[in-house]
LUMTILUM-517148 format. One record per atom (N, C-alpha, C, O): x, y, z; residue number from 1. Coordinates in steps of 0.001 Angstrom, whole numbers, plus 500000, padded with zeros to 6 digits. Example, Ala and Ser with C-alpha at 12.3 -4.5 7.8 and 13.67 -1.06 7.14 Angstrom:
<rs>
@east->513190	north->494310	up->507800	k->1
@east->512300	north->495500	up->507800	k->1
@east->513200	north->496700	up->507800	k->1
@east->514236	north->496681	up->508465	k->1
@east->512850	north->497750	up->507080	k->2
@east->513670	north->498940	up->507140	k->2
@east->512900	north->500030	up->507870	k->2
@east->513409	north->501138	up->508039	k->2
</rs>
This chain:
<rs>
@east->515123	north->506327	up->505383	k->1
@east->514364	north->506910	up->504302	k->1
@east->512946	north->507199	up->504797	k->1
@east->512122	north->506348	up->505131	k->1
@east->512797	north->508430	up->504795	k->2
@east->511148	north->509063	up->505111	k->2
@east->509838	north->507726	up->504342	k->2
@east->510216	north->506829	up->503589	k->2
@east->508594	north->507885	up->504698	k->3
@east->508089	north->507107	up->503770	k->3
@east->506858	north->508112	up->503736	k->3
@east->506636	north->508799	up->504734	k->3
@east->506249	north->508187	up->502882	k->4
@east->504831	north->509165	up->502601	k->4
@east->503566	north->507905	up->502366	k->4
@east->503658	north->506922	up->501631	k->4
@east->502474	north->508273	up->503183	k->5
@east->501265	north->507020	up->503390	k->5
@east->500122	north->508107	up->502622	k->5
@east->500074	north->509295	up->502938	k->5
@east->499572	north->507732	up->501979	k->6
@east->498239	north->508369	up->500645	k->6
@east->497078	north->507177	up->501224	k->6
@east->497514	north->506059	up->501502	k->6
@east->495920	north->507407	up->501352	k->7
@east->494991	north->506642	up->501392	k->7
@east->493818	north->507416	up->500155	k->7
@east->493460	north->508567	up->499904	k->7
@east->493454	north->505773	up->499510	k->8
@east->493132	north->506511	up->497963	k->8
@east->491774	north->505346	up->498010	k->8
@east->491416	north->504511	up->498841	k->8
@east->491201	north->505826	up->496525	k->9
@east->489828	north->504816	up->496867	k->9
@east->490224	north->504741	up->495467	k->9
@east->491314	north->505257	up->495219	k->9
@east->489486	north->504132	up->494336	k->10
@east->489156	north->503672	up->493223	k->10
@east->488062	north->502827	up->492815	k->10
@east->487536	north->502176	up->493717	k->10
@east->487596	north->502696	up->491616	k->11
@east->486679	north->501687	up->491381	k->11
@east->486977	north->500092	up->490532	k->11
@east->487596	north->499770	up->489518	k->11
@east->486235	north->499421	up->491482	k->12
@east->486341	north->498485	up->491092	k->12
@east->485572	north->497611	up->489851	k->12
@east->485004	north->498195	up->488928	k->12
@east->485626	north->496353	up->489942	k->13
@east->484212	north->495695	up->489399	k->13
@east->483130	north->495949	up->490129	k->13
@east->482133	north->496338	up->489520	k->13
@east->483074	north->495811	up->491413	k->14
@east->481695	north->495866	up->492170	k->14
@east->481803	north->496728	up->492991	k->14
@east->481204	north->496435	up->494026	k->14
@east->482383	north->497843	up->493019	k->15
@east->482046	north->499021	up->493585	k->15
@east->483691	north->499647	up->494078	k->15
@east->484792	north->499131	up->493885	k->15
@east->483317	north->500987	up->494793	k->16
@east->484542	north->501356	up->495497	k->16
@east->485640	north->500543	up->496336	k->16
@east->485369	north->499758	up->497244	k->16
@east->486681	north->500803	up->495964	k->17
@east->488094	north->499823	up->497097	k->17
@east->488616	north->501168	up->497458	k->17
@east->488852	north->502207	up->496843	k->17
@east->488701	north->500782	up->498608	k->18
@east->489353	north->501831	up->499271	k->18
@east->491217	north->501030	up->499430	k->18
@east->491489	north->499832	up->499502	k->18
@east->491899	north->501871	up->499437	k->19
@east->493381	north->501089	up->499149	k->19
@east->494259	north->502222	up->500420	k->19
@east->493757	north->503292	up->500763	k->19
@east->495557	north->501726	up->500948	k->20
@east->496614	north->502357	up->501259	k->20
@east->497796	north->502392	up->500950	k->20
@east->498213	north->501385	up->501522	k->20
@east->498874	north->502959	up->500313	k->21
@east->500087	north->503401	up->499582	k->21
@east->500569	north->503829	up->500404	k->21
@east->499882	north->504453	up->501214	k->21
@east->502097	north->503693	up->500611	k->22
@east->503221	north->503581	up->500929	k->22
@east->503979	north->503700	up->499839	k->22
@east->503920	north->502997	up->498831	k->22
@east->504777	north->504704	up->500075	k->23
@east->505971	north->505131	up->499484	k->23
@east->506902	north->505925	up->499761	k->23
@east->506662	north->506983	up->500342	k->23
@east->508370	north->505500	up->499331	k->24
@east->509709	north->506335	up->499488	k->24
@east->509364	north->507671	up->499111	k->24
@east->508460	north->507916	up->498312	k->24
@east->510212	north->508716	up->499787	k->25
@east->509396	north->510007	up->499480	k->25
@east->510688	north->510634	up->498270	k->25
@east->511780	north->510075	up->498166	k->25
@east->510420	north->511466	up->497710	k->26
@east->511422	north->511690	up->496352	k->26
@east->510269	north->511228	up->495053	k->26
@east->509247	north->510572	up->495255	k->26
@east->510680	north->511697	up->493845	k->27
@east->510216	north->511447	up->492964	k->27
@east->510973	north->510489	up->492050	k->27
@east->510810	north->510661	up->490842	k->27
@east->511781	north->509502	up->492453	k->28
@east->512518	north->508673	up->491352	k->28
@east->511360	north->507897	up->491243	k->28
@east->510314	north->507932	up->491891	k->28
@east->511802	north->507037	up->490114	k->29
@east->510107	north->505902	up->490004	k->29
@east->510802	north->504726	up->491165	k->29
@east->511957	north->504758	up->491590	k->29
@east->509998	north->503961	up->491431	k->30
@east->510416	north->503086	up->492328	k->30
@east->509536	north->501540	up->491873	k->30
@east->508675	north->501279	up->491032	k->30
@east->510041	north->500990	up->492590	k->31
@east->509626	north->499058	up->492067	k->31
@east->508253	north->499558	up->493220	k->31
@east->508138	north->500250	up->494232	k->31
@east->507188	north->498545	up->492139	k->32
@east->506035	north->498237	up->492649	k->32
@east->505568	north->496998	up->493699	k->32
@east->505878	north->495866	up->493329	k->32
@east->504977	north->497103	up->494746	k->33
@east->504319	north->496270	up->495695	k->33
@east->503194	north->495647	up->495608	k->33
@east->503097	north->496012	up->496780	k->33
@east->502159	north->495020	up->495381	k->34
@east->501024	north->494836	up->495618	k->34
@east->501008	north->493296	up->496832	k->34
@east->501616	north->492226	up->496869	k->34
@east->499803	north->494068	up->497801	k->35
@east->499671	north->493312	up->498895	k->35
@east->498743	north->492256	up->499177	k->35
@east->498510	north->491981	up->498000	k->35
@east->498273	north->491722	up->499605	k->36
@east->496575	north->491155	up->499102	k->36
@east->496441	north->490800	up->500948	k->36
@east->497243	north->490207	up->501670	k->36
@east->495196	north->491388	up->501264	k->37
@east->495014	north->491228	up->502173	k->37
@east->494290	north->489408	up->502933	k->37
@east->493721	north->488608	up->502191	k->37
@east->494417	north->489252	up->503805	k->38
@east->494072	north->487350	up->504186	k->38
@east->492554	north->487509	up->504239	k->38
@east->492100	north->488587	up->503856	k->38
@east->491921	north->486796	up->504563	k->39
@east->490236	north->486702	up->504799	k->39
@east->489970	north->487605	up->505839	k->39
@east->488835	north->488083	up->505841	k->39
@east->490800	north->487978	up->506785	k->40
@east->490377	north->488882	up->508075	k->40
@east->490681	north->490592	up->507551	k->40
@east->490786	north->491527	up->508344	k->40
@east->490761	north->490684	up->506384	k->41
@east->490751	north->492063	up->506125	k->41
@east->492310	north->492391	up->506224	k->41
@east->493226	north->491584	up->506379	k->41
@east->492395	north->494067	up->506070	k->42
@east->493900	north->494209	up->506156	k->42
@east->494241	north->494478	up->507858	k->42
@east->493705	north->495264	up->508639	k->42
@east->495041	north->493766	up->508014	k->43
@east->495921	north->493741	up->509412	k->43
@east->496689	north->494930	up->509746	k->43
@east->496965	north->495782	up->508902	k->43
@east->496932	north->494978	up->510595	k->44
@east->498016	north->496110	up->511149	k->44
@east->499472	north->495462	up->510736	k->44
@east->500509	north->496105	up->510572	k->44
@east->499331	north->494243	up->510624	k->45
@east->500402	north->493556	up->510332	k->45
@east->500965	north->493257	up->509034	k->45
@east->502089	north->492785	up->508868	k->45
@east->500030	north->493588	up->507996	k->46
@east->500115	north->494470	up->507104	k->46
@east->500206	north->495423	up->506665	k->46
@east->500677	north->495305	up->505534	k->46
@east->499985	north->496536	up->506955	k->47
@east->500239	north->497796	up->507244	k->47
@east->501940	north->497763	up->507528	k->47
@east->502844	north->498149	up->506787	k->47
@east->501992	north->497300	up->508556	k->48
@east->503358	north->497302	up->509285	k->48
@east->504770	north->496471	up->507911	k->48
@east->505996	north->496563	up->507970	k->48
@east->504045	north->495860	up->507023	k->49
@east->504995	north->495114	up->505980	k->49
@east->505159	north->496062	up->504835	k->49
@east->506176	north->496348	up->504204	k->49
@east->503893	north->496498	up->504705	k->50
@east->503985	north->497713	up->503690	k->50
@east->504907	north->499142	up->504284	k->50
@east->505413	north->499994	up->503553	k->50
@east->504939	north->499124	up->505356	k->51
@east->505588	north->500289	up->506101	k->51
@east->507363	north->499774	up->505746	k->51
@east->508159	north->500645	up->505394	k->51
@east->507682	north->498745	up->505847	k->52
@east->508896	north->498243	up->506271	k->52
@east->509390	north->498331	up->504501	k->52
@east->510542	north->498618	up->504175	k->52
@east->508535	north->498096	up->503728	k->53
@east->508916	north->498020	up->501897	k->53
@east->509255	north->499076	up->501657	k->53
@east->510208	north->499419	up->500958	k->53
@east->508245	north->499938	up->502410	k->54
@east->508450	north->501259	up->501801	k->54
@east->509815	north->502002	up->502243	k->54
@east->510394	north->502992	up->501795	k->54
@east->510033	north->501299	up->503086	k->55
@east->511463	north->501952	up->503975	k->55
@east->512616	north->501285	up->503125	k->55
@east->513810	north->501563	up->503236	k->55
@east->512188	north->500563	up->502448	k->56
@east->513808	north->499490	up->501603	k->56
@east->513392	north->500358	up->499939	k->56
@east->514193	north->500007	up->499072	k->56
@east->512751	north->500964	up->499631	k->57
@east->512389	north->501640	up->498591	k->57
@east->511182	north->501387	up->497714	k->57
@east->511304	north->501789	up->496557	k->57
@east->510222	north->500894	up->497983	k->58
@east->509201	north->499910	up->497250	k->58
@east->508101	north->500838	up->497561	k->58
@east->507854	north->501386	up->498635	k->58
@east->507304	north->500942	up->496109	k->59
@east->506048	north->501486	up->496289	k->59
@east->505119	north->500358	up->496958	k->59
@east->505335	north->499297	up->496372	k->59
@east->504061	north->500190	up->498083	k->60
@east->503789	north->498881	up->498365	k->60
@east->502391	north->499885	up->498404	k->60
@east->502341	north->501073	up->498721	k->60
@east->501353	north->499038	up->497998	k->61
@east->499806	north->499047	up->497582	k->61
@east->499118	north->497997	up->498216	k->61
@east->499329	north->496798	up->498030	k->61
@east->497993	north->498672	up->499240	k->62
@east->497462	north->497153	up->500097	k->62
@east->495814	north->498083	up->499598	k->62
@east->495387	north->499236	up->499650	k->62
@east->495480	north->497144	up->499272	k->63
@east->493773	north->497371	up->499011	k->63
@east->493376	north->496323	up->500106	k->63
@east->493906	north->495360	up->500660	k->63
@east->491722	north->497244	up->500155	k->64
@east->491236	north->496635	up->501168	k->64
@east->489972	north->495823	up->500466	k->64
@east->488855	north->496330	up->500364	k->64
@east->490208	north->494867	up->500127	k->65
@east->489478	north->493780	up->499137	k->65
@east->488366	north->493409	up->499798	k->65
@east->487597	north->492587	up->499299	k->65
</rs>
């Protein structure tokens, strides 16, 4: 399954989050992810988990907190 990567920003309480999305490509709705990144920021190794969700069908959402 293809996966489509969006890098999006939004606002927060205390300012801009910048976030990355992962998702199955198609328009069915799909089950939601949310990621939370560890104290060292988001990892590649995160990235790489959100990559792997998105491949089993999961919208997966990693903000960069």
């Amino acid at each position: 399954m293809q996966r489509v990567l969006d890098l999006i920003n939004f606002r927060g309480p205390f300012g801009r989050i910048n976030a990355t999305v992962l998702r199955p490509s198609g328009i069915a709705p799909h089950p939601a992810v949310l990621l939370l990144q560890e104290g060292i920021g988001v990892t590649p190794h995160l990235l790489r988990v959100a990559e792997r969700l998105a491949s089993d069908g999961y919208l997966a959402l990693v903000p960069g907190l």
